[in-house]
DOKOL-501075 format. One record per residue (C-alpha): chain; x, y, z; residue in three letters. Coordinates in steps of 0.5 Angstrom, whole numbers, plus 500, padded with zeros to 3 digits. Layout:
BEGIN
  mol    u    v    w  type
    A    X    Y    Z   Ala
...
***
This chain:
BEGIN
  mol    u    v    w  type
    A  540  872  077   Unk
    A  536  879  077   Unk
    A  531  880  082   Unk
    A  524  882  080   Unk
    A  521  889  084   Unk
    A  513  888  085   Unk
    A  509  893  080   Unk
    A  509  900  083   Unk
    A  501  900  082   Unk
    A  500  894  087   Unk
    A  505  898  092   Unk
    A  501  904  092   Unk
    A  495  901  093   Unk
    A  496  896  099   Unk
    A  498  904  102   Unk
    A  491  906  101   Unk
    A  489  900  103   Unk
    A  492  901  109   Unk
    A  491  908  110   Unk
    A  483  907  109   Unk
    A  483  902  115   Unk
    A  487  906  119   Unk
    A  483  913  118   Unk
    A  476  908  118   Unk
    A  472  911  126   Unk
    A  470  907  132   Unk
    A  463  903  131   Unk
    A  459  909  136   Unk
    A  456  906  142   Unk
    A  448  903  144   Unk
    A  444  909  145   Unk
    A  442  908  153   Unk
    A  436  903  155   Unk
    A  429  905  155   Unk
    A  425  904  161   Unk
    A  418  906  164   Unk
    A  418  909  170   Unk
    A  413  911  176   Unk
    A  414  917  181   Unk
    A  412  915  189   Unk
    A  408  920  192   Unk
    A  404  920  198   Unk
    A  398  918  199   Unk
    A  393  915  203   Unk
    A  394  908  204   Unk
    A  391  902  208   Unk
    A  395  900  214   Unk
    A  396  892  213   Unk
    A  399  889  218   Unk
    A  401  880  215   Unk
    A  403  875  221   Unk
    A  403  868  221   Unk
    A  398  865  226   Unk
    A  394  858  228   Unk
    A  387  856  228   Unk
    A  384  855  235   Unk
    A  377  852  237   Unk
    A  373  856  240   Unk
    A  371  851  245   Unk
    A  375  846  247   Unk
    A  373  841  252   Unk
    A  377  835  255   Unk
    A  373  829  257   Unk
    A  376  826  262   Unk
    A  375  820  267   Unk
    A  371  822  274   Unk
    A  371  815  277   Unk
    A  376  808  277   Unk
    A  374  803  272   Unk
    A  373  798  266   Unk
    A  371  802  260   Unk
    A  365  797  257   Unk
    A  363  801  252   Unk
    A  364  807  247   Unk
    A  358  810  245   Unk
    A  359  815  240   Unk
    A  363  815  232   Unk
    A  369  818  233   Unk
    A  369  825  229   Unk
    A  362  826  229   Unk
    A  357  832  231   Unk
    A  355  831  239   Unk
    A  351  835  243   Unk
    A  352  836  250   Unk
    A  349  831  255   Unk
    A  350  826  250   Unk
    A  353  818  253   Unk
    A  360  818  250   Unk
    A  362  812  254   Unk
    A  361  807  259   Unk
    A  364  805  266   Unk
    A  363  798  269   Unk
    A  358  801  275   Unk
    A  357  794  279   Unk
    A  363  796  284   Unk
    A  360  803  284   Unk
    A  353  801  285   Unk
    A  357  795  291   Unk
    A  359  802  295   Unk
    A  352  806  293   Unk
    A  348  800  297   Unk
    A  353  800  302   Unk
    A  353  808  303   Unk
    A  346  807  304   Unk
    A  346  801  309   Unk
    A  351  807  313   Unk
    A  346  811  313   Unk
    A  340  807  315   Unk
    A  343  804  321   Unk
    A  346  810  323   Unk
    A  338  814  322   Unk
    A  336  807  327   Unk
    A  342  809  332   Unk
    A  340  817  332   Unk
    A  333  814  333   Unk
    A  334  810  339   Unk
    A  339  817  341   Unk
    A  333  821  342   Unk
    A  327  817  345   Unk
    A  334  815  351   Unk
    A  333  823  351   Unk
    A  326  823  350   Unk
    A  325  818  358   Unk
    A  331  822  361   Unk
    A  327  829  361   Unk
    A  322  827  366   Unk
    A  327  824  370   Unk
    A  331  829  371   Unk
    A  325  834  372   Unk
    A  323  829  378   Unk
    A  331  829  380   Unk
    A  331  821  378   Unk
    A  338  821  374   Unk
    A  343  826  375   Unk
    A  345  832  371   Unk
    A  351  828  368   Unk
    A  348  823  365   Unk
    A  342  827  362   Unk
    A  348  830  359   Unk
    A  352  825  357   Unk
    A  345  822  353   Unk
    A  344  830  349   Unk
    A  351  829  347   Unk
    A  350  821  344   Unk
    A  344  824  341   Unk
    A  348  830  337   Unk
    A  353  824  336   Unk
    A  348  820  332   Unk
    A  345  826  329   Unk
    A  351  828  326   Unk
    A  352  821  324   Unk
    A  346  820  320   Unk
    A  348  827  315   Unk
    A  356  824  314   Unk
    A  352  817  312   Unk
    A  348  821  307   Unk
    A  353  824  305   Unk
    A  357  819  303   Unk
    A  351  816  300   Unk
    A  350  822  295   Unk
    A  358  821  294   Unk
    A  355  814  292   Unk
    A  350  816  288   Unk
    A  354  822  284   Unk
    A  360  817  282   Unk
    A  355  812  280   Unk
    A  353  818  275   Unk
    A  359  818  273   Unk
    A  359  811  270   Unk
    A  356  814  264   Unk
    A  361  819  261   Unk
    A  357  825  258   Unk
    A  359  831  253   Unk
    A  360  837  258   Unk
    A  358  841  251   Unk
    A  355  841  244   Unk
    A  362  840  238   Unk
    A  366  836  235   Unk
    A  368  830  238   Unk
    A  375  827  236   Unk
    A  378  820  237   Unk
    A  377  816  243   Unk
    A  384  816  247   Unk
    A  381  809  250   Unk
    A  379  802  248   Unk
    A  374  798  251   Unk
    A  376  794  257   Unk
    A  382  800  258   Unk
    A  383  801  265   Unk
    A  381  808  267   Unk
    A  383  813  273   Unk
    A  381  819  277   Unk
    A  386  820  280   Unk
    A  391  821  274   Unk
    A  385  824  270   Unk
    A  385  820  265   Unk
    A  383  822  257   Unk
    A  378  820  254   Unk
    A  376  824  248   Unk
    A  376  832  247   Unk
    A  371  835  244   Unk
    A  372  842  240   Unk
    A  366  847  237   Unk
    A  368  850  231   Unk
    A  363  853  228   Unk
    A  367  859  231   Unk
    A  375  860  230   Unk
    A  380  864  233   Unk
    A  385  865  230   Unk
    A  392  866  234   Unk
    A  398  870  233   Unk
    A  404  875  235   Unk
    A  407  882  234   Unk
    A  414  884  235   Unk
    A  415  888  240   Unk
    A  419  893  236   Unk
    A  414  892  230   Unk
    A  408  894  236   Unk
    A  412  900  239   Unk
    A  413  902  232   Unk
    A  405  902  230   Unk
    A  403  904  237   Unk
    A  408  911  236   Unk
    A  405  912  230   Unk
    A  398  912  232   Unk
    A  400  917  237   Unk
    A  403  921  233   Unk
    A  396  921  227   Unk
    A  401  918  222   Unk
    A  396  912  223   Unk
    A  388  913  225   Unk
    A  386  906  227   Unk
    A  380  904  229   Unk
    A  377  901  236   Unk
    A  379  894  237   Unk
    A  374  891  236   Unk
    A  373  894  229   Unk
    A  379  892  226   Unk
    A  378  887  220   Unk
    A  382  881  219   Unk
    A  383  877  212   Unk
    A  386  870  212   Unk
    A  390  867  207   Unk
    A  390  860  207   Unk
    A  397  855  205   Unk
    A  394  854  199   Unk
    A  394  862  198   Unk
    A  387  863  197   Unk
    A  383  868  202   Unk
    A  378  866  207   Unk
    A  371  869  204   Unk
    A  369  871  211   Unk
    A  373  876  214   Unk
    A  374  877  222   Unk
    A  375  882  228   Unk
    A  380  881  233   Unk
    A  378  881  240   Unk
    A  384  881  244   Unk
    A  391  884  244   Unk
    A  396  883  251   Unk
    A  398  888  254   Unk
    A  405  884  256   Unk
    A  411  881  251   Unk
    A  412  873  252   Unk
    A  420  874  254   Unk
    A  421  868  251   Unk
    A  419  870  243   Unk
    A  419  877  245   Unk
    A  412  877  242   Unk
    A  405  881  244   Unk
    A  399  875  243   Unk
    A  394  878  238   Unk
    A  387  874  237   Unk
    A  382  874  231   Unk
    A  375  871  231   Unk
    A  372  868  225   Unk
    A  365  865  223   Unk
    A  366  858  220   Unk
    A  359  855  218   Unk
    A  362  851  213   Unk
    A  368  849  218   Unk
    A  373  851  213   Unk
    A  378  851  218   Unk
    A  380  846  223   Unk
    A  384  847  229   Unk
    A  392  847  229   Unk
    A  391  849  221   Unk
    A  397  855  219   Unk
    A  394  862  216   Unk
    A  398  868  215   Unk
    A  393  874  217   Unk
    A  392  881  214   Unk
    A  390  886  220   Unk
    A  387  892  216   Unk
    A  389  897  223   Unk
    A  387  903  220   Unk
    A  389  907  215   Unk
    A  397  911  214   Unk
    A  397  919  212   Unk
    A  403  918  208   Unk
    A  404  911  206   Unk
    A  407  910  198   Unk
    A  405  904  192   Unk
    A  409  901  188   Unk
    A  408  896  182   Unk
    A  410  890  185   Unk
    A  413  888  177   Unk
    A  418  894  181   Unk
    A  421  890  186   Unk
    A  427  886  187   Unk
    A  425  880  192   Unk
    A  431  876  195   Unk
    A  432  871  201   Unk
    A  434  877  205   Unk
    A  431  883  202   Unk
    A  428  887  197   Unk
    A  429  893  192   Unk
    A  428  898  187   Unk
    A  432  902  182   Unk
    A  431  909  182   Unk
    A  434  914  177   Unk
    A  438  921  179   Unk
    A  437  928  176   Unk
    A  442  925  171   Unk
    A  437  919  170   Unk
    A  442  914  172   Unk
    A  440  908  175   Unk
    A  442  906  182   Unk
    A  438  900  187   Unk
    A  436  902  193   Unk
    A  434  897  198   Unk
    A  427  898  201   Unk
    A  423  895  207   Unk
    A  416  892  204   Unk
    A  409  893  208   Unk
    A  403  888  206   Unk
    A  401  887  198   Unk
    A  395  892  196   Unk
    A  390  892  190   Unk
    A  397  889  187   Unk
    A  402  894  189   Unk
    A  407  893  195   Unk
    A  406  898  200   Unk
    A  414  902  202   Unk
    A  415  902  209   Unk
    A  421  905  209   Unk
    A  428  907  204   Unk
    A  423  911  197   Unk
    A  421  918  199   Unk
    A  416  923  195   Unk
    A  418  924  188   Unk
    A  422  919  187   Unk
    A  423  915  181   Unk
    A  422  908  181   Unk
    A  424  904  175   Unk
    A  419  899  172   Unk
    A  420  896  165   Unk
    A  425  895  164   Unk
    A  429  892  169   Unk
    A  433  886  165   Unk
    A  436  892  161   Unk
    A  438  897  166   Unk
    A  446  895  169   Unk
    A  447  899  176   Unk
    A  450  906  175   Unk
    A  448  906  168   Unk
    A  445  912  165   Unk
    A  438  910  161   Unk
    A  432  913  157   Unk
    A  426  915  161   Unk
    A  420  912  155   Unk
    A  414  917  154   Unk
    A  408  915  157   Unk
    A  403  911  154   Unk
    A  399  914  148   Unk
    A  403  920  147   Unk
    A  407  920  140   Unk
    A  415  922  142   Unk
    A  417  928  137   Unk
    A  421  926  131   Unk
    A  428  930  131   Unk
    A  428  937  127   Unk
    A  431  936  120   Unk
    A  437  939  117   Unk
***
């Protein structure tokens, strides 16, 4: 049985087959992303400084008791406006007037043994002038006399003591503010040995508002005053903004009105306080702010688009191009944001280029085209 040999013309065409794919080039490779950039340069920049911080009353009065008894009556709406002098509460004062009757009984019956002190003195003078009682006994009735004297001032004394306690049976506001819940109730027992809290009142149509620097951070910042890298003005000049927990800033701004010249060893931190008006009490105390310190301005400070950085838990970022527009990240340390620009501390100098847009496109160490500015028509290439 005879094989059948395939046609010569389907041999020779599944060779050229063949040769074709194998002679067919590589698909070239995409051309390199386009991306916007921006060149740092150095500038003028405001010198923002953001710690968080607390607000604090202006004034804060505890009201405490003065004098041992009952609480009959609270006499003020908790969390209301009151005025200094206003009776916030009552104290039983029946034990109290008891020991004011009492002081000034002391005080009438020693005014009557001073009296009869002196008129015994007052028959002695002429005795002793005709020599009829002796100089001793003369003496010894001086010396009573001075005795009941001083008698009478310690009987007034514990009158007034009395009386001053007596007052104190009606609890007044010591100044004008807020007043916060009662601590006691009606029929509370209240000492003034243990100094026992009644209420606190706080005045907020003034705020401060509390925080602290690093120590590294204020040494760097003081160095950089000294130096003219930063100009800064009087302390009492310095404008603070808050923003609030909701992120919104606080319409008014505020001063700061004092800075320690010593570091708390426990947090290793320089206390800082700003004072802020608060007609509208906006603010409360014990609420949390972070505060924007505008500490003059910085000679040679850099922006960057905030669209530019790369935010992490950790650290920030940018991708900067070399001279042969390859793209590298840097890390950088952030200032405060402004006008919508993250102001760079450290890790860009001038004339860097900073990546954009572009960003989701660009791999590290991957070369990319720089796009032309906005409103400028790129140059078709030249026909062969």
């Amino acid at each position: 049985m005879s094989r059948v040999s395939p046609p010569r013309c389907a041999i020779g065409a599944a060779i050229a087959l063949l040769l074709a794919s194998c002679s067919s080039e590589a698909p070239s490779a995409p051309p390199p992303p386009e991306v916007n950039i921006v060149t740092v340069r150095a500038q003028t920049v405001p010198n923002v400084i953001e710690l968080p911080g607390r607000v604090q009353a202006y004034r804060t009065s505890e009201v405490r008791a003065r004098v041992d008894g009952i609480v009959e009556r609270r006499l003020f709406d908790e969390g209301s406006f009151v005025r200094a002098g206003t009776a916030l509460f009552r104290i039983d004062p029946r034990q109290l007037i008891a020991n004011a009757n009492a002081a000034r009984a002391q005080l009438a019956r020693a005014q009557a043994t001073a009296a009869n002190a002196r008129q015994v003195v007052a028959r002695y003078q002429p005795l002793l002038a005709d020599q009829a009682i002796g100089r001793q006994e003369y003496d010894a009735a001086v010396a009573a006399q001075r005795t009941a004297e001083a008698d009478v001032q310690a009987a007034q004394a514990n009158l007034e003591s009395a009386r001053l306690n007596l007052g104190y049976a009606s609890v007044t506001a010591p100044i004008s503010g807020r007043a916060r819940r009662a601590e006691v109730t009606e029929g509370a027992l209240v000492s003034a040995a243990q100094g026992t809290l009644l209420t606190t009142i706080e005045q907020i149509d003034r705020v401060y508002v509390n925080f602290g620097q690093s120590s590294s951070d204020l040494l760097a910042t003081r160095r950089d005053m000294g130096s003219g890298r930063i100009s800064a003005p009087r302390l009492e000049r310095v404008e603070v903004q808050l923003i609030l927990e909701d992120g919104s800033a606080y319409p008014v701004v505020g001063h700061l009105d004092f800075l320690d010249l010593s570091i708390d060893e426990a947090t290793g931190t320089a206390a800082l306080r700003a004072e802020f008006p608060n007609p509208n009490a906006a603010l409360l105390p014990g609420q949390f702010v972070r505060a924007r310190i505008f500490a003059g301005n910085r000679a040679d400070g850099m922006l960057i688009p905030q669209r530019a950085v790369r935010l992490t838990a950790d650290n920030a970022s940018v991708m900067v191009l070399d001279a042969k527009n390859v793209a590298t990240p840097r890390p950088i340390k952030l200032g405060a944001m402004v006008a919508g620009q993250w102001a760079v501390l450290d890790g860009l100098k001038p004339g860097d280029r900073v990546i954009v847009d572009g960003l989701q496109k660009v791999q590290p160490g991957q070369p990319v085209r720089i796009a032309p500015p906005k409103g400028t028509a790129s140059t078709p290439p030249a026909k062969r």
